[in-house]
C-alpha positions in Angstrom: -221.8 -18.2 17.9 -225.0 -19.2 19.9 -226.7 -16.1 19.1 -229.3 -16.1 16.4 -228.4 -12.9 13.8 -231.0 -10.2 12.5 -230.2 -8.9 9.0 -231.4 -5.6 9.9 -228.8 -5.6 13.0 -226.3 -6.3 11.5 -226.7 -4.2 8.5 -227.0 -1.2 11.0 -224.4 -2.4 12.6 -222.4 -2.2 9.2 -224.1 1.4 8.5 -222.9 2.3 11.5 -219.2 1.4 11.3 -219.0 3.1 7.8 -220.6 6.3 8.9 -217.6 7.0 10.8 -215.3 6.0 8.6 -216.7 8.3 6.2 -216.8 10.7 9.3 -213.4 10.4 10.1 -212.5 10.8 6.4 -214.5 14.1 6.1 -212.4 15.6 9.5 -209.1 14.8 7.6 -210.4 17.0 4.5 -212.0 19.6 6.5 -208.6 19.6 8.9 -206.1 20.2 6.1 -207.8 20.7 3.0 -204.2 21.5 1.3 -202.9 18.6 2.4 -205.3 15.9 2.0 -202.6 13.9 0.4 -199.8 14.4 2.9 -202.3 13.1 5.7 -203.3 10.1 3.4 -199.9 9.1 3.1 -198.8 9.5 6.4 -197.5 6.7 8.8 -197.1 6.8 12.3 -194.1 4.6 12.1 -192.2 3.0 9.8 -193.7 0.1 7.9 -196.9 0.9 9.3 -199.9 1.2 7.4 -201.2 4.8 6.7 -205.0 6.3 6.2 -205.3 6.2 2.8 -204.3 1.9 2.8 -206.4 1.6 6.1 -209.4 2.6 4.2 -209.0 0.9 0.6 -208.4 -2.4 3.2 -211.9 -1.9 4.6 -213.2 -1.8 0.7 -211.1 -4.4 -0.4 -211.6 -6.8 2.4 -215.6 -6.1 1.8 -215.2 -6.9 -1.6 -212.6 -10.2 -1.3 -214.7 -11.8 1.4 -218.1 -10.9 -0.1 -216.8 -12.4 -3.5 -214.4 -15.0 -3.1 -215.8 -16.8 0.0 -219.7 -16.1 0.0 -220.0 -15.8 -3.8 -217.2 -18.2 -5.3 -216.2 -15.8 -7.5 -213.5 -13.5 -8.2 -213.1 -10.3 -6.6 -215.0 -7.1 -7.9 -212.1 -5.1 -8.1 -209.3 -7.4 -8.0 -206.3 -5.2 -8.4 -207.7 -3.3 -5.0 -208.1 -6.9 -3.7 -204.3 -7.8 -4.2 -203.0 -4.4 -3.0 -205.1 -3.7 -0.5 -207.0 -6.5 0.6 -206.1 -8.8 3.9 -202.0 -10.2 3.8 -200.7 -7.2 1.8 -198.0 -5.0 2.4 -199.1 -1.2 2.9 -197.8 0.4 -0.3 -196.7 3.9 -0.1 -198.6 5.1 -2.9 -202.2 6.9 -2.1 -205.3 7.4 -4.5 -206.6 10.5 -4.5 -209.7 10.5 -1.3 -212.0 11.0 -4.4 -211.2 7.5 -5.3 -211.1 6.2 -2.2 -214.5 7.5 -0.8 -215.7 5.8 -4.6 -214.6 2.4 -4.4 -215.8 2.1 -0.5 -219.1 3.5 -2.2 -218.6 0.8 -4.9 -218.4 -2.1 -2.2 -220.9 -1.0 0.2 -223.4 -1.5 -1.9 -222.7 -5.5 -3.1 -222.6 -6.0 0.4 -225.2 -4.5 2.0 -226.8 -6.9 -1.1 -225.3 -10.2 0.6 -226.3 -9.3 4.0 -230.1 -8.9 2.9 -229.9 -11.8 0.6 -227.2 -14.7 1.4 -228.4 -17.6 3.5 -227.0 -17.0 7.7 -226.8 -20.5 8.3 -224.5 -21.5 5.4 -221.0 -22.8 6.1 -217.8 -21.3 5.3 -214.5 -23.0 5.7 -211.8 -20.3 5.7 -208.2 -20.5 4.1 -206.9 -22.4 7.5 -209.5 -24.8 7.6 -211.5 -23.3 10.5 -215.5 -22.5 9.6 -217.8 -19.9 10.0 -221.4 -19.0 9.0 -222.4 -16.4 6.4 -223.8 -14.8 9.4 -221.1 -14.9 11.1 -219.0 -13.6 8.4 -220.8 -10.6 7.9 -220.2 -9.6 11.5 -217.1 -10.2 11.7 -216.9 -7.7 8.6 -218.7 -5.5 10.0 -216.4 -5.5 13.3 -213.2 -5.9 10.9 -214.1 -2.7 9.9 -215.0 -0.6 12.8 -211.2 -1.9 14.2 -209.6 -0.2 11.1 -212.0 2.8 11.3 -210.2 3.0 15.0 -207.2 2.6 13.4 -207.8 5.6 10.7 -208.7 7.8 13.7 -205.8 6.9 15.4 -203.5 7.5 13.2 -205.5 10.7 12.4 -204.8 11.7 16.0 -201.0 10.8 15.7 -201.0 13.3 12.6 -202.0 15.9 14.9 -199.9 16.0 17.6 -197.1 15.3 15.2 -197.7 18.5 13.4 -199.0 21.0 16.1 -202.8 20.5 15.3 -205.3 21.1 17.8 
């Protein structure tokens, strides 16, 4: 990336991607309000990853890549990590939205931390040897998540018209 990176965009930038998550999340409770678990756990096909697992990922992937590549240490929440984190299998349990709206509370925070603290410039070599800045990685994160915030509403949509819901 040629581009030198502001801290304060790309921490808006991150702002901005949760908001709608959280936005999306909110129009799923207010849309069913009985059936908040039901619309968690649904999946537009088989195999395929429903809301509840798209928005751990978002958490999980925050806190994996904050900790174990920025960091060098383990994961936060590690058992969220393995389950939900980047490579794993959508599992057909769902947490409760109370948990879920926690832990991406619970991650937000550490890394809204390493964007105003960790050095830009720094190197990261990834799992499959190619590199990265810090900088680059937190934009990337950011982006990572607005693509499964697209995914959430989505699959939110898909809900809908399989159900009747205007």
């Amino acid at each position: 990336m040629t581009a030198t990176l502001d801290r304060n965009t790309v921490l808006a930038i991150t702002d901005f991607g949760r908001a709608r998550l959280l936005g999306s999340l909110d129009a799923l409770e207010k849309m069913a309000p009985d059936k908040v678990q039901h619309v968690l756990a649904w999946r537009p096909g088989p195999g395929r990853a429903h809301i509840g697992w798209q928005a751990l990922h978002c958490a999980a992937t925050h806190d994996r890549y904050l900790h174990k590549l920025i960091l060098k240490t383990e994961p936060a929440y590690p058992e969220m990590a393995d389950n939900y984190g980047g490579g794993s299998t959508p599992v057909d349990s769902v947490p409760p939205l109370a948990h879920i709206r926690e832990m991406l509370e619970k991650t937000l925070a550490p890394f809204r931390k390493g964007i105003m603290e960790q050095d830009f410039t720094t190197v990261l070599t990834m799992q499959n040897g190619t590199t990265r800045t810090v900088g680059e990685s937190f934009l990337l994160l950011a982006w990572h998540e607005a693509h499964h915030q697209g995914q959430i509403h989505l699959t939110l949509n898909l809900y809908k018209a399989a159900h009747g819901i205007a």
